[in-house]
Backbone bond lengths (Angstrom), bond angles and torsions (degrees), N, CA, C in turn:
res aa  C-N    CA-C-N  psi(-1)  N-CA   C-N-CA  omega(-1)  CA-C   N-CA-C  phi
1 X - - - 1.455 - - 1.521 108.93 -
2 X 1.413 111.56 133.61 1.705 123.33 161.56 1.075 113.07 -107.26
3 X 1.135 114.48 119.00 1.495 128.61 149.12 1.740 129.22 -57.13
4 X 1.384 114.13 122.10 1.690 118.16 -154.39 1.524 90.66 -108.03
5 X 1.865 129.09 118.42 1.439 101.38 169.23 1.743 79.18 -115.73
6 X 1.784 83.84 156.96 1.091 111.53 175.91 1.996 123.78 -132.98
7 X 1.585 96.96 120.23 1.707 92.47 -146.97 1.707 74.65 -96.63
8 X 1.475 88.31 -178.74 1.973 103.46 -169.26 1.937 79.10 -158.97
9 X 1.080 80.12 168.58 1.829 93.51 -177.33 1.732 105.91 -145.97
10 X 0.980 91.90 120.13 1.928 114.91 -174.05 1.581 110.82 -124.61
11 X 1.254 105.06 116.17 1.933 111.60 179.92 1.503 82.24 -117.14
12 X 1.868 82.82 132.92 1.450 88.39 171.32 1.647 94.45 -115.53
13 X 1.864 113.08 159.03 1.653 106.57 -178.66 1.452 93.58 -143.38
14 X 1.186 120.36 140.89 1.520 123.27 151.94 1.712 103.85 -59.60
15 X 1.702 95.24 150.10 1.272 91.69 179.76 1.352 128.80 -70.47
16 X 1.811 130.09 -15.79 1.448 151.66 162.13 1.494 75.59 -36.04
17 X 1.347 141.85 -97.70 1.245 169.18 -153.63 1.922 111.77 -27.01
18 X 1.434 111.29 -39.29 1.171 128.43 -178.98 1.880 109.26 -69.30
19 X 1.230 116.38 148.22 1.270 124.62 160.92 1.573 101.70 -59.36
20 X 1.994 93.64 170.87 1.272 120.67 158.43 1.995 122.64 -34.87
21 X 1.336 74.60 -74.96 1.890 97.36 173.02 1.472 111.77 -48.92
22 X 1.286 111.39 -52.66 1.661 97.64 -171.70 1.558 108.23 -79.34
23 X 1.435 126.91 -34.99 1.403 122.56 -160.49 2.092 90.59 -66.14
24 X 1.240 103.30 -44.22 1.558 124.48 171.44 2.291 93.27 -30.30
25 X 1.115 91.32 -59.00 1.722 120.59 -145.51 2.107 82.44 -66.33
26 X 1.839 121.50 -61.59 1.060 117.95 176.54 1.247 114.52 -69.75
27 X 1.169 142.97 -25.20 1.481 129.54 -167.39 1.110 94.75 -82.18
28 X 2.103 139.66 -32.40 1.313 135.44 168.41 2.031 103.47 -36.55
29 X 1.222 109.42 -49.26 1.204 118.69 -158.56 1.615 99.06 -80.17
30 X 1.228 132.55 -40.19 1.436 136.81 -124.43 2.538 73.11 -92.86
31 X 1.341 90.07 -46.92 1.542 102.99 -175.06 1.752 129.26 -73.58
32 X 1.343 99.52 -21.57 1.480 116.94 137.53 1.324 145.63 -53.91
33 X 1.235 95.41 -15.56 1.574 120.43 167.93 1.600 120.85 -55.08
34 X 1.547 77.57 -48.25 1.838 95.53 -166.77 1.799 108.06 -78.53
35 X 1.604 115.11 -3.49 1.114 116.49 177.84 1.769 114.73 -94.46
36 X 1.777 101.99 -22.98 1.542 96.16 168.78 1.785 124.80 -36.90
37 X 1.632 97.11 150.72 1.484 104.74 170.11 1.968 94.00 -96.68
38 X 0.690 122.87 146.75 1.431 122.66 174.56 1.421 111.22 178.82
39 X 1.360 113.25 78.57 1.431 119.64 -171.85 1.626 107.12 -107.04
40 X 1.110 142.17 11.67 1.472 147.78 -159.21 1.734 90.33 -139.53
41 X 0.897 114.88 -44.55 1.449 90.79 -162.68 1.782 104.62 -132.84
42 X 1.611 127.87 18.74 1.367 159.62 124.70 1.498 76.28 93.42
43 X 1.410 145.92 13.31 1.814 133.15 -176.68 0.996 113.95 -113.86
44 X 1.464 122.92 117.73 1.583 130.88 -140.33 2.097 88.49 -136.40
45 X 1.094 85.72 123.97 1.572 105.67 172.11 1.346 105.27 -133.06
46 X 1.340 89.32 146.85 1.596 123.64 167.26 1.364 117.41 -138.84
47 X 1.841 97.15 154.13 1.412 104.08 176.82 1.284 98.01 -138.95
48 X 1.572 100.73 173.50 1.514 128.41 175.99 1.566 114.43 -134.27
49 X 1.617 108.61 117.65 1.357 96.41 155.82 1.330 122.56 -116.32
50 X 1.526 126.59 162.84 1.452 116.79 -169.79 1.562 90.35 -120.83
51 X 1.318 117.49 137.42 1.647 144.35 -153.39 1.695 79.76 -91.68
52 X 1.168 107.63 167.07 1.554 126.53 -179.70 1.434 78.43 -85.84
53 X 1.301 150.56 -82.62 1.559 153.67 -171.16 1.282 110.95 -39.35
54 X 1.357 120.72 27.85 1.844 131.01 178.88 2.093 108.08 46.12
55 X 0.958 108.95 0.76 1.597 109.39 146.58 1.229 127.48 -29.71
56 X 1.621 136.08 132.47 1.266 126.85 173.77 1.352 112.57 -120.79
57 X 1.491 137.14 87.90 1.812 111.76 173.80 0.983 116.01 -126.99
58 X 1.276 93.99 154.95 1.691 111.82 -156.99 1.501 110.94 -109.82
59 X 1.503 119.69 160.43 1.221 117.22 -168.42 1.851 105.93 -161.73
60 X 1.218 122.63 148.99 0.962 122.44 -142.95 2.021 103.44 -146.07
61 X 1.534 99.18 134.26 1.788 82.60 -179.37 1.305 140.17 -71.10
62 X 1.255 136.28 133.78 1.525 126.30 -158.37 1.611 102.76 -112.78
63 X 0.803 129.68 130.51 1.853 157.19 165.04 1.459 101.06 -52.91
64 X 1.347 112.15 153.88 1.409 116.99 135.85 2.160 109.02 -163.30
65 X 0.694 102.42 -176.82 1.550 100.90 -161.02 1.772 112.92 -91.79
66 X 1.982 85.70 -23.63 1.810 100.19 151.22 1.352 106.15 -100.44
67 X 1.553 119.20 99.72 1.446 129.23 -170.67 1.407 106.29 -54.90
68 X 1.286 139.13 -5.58 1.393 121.83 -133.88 1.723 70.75 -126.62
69 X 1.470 127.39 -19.87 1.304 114.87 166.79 1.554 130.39 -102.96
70 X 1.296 112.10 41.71 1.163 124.68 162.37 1.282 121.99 -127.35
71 X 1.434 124.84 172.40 1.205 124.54 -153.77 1.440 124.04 -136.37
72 X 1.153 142.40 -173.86 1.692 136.59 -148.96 1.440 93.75 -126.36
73 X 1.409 115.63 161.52 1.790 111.04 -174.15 1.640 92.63 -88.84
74 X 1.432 112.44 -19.28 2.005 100.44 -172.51 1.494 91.31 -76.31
75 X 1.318 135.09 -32.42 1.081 129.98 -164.34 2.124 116.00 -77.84
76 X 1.124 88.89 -39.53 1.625 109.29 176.39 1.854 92.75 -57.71
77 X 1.163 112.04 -74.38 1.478 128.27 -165.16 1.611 101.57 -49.57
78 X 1.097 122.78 -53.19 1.339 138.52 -165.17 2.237 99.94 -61.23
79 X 1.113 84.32 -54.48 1.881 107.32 -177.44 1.431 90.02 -55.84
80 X 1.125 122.26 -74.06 1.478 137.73 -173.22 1.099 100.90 -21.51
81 X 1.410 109.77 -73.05 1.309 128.41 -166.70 2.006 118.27 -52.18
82 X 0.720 74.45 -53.99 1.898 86.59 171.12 1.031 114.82 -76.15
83 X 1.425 150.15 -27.66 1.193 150.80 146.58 1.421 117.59 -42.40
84 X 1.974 109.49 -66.95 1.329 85.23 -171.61 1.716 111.93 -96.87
85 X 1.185 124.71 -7.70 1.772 139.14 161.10 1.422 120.13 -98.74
86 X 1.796 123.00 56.80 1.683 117.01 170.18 1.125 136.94 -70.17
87 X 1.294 93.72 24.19 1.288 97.81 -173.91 2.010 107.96 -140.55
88 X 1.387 101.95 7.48 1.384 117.17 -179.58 1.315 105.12 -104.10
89 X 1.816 139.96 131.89 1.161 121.84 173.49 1.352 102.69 -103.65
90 X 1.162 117.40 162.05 1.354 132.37 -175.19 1.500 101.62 -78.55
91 X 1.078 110.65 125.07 1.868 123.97 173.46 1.222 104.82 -88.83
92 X 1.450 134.94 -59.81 1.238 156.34 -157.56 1.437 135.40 -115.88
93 X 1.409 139.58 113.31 1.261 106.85 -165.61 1.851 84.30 -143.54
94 X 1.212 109.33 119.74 1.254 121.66 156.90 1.521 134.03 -92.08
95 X 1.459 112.61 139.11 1.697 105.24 -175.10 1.665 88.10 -132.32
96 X 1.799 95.00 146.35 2.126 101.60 157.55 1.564 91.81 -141.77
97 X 1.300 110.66 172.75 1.163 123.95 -166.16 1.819 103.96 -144.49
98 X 1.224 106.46 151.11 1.532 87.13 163.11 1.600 101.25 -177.50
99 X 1.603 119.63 138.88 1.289 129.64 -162.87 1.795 101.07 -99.60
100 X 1.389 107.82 169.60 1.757 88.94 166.16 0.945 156.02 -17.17
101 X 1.517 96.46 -65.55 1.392 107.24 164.38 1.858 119.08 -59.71
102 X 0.907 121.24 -16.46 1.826 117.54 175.51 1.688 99.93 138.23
103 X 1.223 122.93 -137.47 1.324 129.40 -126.37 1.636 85.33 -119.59
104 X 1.270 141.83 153.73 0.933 175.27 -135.34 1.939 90.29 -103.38
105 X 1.557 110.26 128.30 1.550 118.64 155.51 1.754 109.78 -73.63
106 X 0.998 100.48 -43.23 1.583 90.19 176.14 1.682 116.48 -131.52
107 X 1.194 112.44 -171.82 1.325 118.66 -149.91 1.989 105.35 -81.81
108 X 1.153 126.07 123.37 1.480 107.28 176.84 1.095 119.14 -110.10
109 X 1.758 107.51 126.13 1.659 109.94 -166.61 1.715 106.34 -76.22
110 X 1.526 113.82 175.77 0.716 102.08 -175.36 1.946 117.25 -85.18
111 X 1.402 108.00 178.40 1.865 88.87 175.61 1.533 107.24 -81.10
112 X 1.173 109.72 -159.01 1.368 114.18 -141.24 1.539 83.79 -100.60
113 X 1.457 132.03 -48.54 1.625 131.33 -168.25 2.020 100.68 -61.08
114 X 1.736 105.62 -25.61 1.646 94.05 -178.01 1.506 86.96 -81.90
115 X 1.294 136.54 -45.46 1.227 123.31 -170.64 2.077 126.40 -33.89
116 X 1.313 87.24 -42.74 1.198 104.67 172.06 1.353 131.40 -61.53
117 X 1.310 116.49 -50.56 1.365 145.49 140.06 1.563 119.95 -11.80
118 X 1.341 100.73 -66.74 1.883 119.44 -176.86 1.763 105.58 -64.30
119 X 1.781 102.36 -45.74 1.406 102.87 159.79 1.192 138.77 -51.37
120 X 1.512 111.68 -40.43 1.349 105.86 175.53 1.750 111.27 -78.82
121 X 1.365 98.09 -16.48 1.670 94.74 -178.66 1.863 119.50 -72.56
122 X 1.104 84.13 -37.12 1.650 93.18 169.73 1.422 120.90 -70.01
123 X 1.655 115.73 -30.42 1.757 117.83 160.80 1.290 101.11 -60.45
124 X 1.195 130.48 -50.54 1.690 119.02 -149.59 1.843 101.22 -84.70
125 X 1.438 116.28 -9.53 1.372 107.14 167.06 1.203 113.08 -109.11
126 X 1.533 118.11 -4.15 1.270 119.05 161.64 1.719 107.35 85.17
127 X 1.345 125.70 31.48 1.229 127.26 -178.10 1.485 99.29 -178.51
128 X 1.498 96.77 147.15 1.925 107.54 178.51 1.824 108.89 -69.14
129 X 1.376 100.17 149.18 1.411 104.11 160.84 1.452 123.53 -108.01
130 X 1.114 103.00 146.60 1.670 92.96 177.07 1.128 113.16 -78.01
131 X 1.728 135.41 148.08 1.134 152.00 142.66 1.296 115.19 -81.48
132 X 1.879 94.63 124.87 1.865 87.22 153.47 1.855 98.83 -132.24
133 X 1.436 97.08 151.22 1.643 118.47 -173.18 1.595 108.73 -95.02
134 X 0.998 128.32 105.87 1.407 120.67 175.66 1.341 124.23 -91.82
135 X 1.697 110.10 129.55 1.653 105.42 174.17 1.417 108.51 -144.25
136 X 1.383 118.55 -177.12 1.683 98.94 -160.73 1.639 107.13 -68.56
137 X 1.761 94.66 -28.59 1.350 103.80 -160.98 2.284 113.22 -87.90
138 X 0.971 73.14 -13.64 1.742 96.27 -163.13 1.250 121.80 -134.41
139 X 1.611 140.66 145.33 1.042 143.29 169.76 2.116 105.99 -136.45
140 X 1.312 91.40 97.35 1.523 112.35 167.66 1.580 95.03 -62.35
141 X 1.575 111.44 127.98 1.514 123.69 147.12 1.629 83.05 -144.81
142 X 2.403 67.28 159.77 1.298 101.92 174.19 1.134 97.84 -178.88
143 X 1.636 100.85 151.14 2.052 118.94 158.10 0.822 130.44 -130.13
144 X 1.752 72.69 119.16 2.151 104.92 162.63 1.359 72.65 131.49
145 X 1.456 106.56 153.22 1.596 147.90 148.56 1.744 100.16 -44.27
146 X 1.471 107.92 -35.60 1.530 83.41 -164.28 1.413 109.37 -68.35
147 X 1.476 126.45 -39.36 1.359 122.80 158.41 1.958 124.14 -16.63
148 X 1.693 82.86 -46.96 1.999 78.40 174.79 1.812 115.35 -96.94
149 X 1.183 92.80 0.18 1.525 93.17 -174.94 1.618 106.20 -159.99
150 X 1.537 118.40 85.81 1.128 152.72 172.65 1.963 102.15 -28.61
151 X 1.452 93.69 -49.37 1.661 98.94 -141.29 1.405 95.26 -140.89
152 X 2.025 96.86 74.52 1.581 95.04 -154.56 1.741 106.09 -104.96
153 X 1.335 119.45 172.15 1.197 101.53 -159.14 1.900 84.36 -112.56
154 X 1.337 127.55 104.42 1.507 132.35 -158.02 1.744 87.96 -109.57
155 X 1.466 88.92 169.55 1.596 91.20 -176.38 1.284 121.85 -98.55
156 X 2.006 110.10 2.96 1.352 104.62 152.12 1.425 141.05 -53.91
157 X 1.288 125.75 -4.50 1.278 149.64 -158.93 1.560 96.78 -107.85
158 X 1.094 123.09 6.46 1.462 130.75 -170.94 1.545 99.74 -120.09
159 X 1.402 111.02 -12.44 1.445 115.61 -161.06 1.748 111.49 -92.36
């Protein structure tokens, strides 16, 4: 038997700590929040991505009562984004989250179906994007998907 380690790299920053652009980049996200539909399960996320063309759009998670037909705010934002900019890659992609009570103690990654998603978005522009995770207390960044997904299933493997 071999043992496989596999490292990932996570900077965490208070937001004091963040540039212009990114604090710019989470408060897109942190205020997207308040646009979620999320009536079943009251946890409303938003994201922000910033277009290589200094573009910002935001996207937010949507509910439905057949859960399996609604959708994630990285996923909304991400779609968005390629739809109406295909030709812009995403540099930046911010997520916050926040339940009744307010904003998240720590950082929430995304699930595993947006995970997939961000992967394929970074193949089809051919370069990683950075993630940052927003929480009141913490701000997770990092670049590339592989950070959120170690052991990813890419479409070179198809090749």
């Amino acid at each position: 038997m071999k043992e496989v380690k596999i490292d990932i790299n996570i900077h965490s920053y208070s937001y004091e700590e963040l540039d212009a652009t990114d604090k710019m980049l989470i408060d897109a996200a942190i205020e997207a929040t308040n646009r979620s539909y999320a009536p079943y399960s009251n946890f409303a996320v938003g994201a922000a991505a910033l277009l290589e063309n200094g573009k910002v759009v935001t996207g937010t998670n949507q509910e439905n009562a057949a859960y399996p037909s609604g959708t994630c705010a990285e996923r909304t934002t991400l779609f968005y984004a390629n739809s109406e900019y295909p030709d812009q890659p995403v540099v930046t992609l911010a997520v916050a989250a926040k339940s009744p009570s307010g904003f998240l103690d720590r950082p929430i990654p995304p699930c595993g179906a947006c995970r997939q998603v961000l992967m394929e978005v970074e193949q089809r522009y051919k370069r990683p994007m950075r993630i940052m995770l927003y929480s009141k207390n913490e701000i997770y960044v990092m670049y590339g998907t592989r950070n959120l997904l170690p052991l990813s299933f890419a479409s070179d493997y198809m090749e």
